[in-house]
C-alpha positions as CSV (number, residue, x, y, z in Angstrom):
1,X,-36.5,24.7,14.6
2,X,-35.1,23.7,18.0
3,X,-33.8,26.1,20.8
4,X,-32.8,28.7,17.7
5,X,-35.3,30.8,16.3
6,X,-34.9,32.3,13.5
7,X,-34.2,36.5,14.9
8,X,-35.6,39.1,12.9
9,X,-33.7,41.2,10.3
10,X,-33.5,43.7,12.7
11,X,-32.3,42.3,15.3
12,X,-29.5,40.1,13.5
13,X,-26.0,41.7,13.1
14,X,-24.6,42.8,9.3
15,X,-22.3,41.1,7.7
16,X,-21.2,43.4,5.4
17,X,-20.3,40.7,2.6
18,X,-19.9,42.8,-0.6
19,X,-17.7,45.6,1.2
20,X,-15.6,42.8,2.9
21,X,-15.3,41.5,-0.4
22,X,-14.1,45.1,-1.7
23,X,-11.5,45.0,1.9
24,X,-10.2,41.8,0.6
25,X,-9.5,42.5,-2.6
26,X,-8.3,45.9,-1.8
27,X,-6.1,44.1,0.8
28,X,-4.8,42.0,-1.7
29,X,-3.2,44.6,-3.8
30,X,-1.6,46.0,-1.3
31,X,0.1,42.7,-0.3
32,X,1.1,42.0,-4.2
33,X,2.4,45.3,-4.7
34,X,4.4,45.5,-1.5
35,X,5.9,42.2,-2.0
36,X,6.6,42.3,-5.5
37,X,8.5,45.7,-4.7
38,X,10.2,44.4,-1.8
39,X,11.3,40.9,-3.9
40,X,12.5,43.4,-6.3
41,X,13.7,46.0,-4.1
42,X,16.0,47.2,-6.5
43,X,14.6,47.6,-9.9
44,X,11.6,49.4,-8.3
45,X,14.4,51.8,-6.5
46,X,15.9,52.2,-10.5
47,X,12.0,52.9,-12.0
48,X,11.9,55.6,-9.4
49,X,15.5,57.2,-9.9
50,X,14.4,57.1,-13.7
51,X,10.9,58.7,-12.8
52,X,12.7,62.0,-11.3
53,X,10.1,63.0,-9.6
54,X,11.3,62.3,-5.8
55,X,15.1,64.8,-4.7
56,X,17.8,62.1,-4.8
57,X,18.2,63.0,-0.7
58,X,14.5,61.3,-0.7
59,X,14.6,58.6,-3.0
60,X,15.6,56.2,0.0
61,X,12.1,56.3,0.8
62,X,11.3,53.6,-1.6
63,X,12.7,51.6,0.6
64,X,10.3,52.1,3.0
65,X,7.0,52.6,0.3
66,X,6.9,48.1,0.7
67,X,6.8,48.2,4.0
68,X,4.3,50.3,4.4
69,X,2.2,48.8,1.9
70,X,2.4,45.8,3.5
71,X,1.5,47.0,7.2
72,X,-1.5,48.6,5.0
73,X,-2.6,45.2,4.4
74,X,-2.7,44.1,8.0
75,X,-4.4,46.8,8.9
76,X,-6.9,45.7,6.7
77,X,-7.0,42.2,7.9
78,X,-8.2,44.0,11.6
79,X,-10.6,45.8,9.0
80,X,-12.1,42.2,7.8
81,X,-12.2,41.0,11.6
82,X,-14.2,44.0,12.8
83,X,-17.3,45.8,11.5
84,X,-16.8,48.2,9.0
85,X,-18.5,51.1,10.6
86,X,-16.3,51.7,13.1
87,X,-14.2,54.3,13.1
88,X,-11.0,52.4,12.8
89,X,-12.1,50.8,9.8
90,X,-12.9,53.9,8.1
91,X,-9.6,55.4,9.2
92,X,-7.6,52.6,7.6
93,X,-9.7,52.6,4.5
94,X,-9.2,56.3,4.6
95,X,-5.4,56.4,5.1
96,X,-5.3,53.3,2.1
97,X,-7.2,55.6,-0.8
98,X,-5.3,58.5,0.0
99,X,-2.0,56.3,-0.4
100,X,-3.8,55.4,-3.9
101,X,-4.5,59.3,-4.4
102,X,-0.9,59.8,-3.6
103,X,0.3,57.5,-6.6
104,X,-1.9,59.1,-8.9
105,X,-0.2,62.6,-8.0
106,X,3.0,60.7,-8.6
107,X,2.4,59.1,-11.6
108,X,1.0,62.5,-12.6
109,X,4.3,63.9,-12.5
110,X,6.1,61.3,-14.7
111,X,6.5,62.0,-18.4
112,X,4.9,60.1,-20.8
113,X,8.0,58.8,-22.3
114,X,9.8,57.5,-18.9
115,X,6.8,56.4,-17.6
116,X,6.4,54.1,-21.2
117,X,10.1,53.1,-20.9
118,X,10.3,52.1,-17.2
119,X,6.6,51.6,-16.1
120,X,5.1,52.9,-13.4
121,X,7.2,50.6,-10.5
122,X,3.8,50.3,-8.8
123,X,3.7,46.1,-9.1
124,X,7.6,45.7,-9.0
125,X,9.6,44.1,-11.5
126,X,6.5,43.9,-13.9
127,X,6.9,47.5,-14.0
128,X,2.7,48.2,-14.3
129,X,-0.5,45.9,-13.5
130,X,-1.4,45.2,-17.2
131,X,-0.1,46.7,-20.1
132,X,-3.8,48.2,-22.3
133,X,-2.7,47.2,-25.7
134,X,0.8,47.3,-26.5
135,X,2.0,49.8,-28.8
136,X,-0.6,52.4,-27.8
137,X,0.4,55.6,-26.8
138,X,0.3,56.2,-22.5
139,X,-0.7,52.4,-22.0
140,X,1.3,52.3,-18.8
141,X,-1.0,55.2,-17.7
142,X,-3.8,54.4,-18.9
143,X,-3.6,51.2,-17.2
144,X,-2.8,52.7,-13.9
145,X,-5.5,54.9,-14.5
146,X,-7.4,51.6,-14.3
147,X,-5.9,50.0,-11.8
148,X,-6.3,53.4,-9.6
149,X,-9.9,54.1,-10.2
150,X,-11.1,50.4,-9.4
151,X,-9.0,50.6,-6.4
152,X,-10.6,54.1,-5.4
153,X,-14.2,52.5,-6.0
154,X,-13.7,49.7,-4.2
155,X,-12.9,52.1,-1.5
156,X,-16.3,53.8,-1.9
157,X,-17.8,51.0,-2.0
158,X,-16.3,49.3,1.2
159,X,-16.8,52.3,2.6
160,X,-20.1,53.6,1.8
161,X,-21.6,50.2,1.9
162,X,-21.9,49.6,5.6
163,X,-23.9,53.3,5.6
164,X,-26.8,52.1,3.2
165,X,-27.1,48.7,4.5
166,X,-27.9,50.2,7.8
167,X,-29.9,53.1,6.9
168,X,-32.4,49.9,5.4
169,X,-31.7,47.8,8.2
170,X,-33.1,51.4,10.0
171,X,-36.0,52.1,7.8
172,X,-37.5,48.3,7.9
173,X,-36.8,48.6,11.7
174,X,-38.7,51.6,12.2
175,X,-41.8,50.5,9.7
176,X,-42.1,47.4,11.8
């Protein structure tokens, strides 16, 4: 083999793969759904005047919802460059699904018949990620529903993954 031998499991370092996968993907919602909004700035601002679920005094916030999206994502680009079980990876994954929880709260709020008419303003100008079937009743929540929940697990996953790869990594350590 030359100079390099071939290190034991134990002693090589994770790679994490399928919960970097999970970051990635994650991380590329975030950057389609801030820069949709911001490209659109102001039909998303319209959807959410025509939600009513934000005081008019707040609504201005919008504004700000792209950008923070966006900084989101490049958070999660430090996430992919360092291991996921430190701490400030499971912060920013943290911070992200409770920005997801947040929408769901939101889009809770919205009636059924504004958030069919306008869409849920969470992809910009397409209004919602993919419309279920068209004609149903509550397609644009049940596809945020979607959306939401494979978001969320990808979360879990990115999160949780790191744990049980080195609880293993652990246990075949220790057996050796």
């Amino acid at each position: 083999m030359g100079d390099k031998e071939a290190k034991p499991i134990s002693e090589r370092k994770p790679r994490f793969w399928f919960s970097r996968l999970a970051v990635l993907l994650i991380l590329g919602a975030w950057v389609y759904a801030g820069t949709t909004k911001i490209l659109s700035i102001d039909k998303f601002l319209q959807v959410i005047e025509l939600h009513d679920v934000i005081p008019p005094e707040l609504r201005l916030l919008g504004m700000v919802l792209p950008m923070v999206e966006l900084l989101l994502a490049l958070l999660l680009v430090f996430v992919l460059g360092s291991e996921l079980r430190k701490a400030f990876g499971r912060t920013v994954l943290a911070m992200s699904a409770l920005m997801i929880v947040g929408f769901v709260v939101y889009i809770a709020q919205v009636s059924d018949e504004v958030l069919q008419d306008s869409g849920c303003g969470c992809w910009g100008k397409n209004g919602i990620p993919i419309p279920v079937a068209s004609g149903m009743d509550n397609s644009v929540r049940i596809g945020s529903l979607i959306t939401t929940g494979t978001l969320l697990f990808l979360h879990a996953f990115a999160l949780i993954g790191p744990v049980i790869t080195m609880r293993k990594r652990n246990r075949r350590a220790s057996s050796d």
